[in-house]
N, C-alpha and C positions, 0 to 999 in steps of 0.2 A: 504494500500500500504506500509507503514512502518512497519507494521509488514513482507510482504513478502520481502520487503528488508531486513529486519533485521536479519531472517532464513536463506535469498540467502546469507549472507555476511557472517554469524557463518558455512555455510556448504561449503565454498570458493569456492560459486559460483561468478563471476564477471560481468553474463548481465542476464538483464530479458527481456525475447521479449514477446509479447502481439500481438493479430490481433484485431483489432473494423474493423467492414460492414464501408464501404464507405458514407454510409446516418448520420452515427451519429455523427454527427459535435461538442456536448456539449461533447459526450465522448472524443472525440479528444482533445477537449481545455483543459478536464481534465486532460487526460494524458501530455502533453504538460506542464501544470500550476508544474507539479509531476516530471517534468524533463527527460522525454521521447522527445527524435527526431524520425519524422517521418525516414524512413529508403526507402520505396521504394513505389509505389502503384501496387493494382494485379488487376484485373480483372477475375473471376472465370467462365467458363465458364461449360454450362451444355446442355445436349441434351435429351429427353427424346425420345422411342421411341415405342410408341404401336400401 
């Protein structure tokens, strides 16, 4: 992660957005522990049709 912050900051980029599945709660905590706030939740929805 500090490397890809450190590349976003040398190319003046100012945000990194990320998506983790709603089930992975340790990746959550990581990102979180990294200094990421949640921002909003989705819900994907899908249909299949044969």
């Amino acid at each position: 992660m500090l490397q890809a912050e450190s590349w976003a900051k040398k190319q003046g980029i100012r945000k990194i957005r990320l998506n983790s599945g709603g089930a992975r709660k340790e990746a959550h905590e990581f990102y979180r522990a990294q200094g990421f706030d949640s921002e909003k939740a989705q819900i994907c929805f899908m249909k299949d049709f044969y």
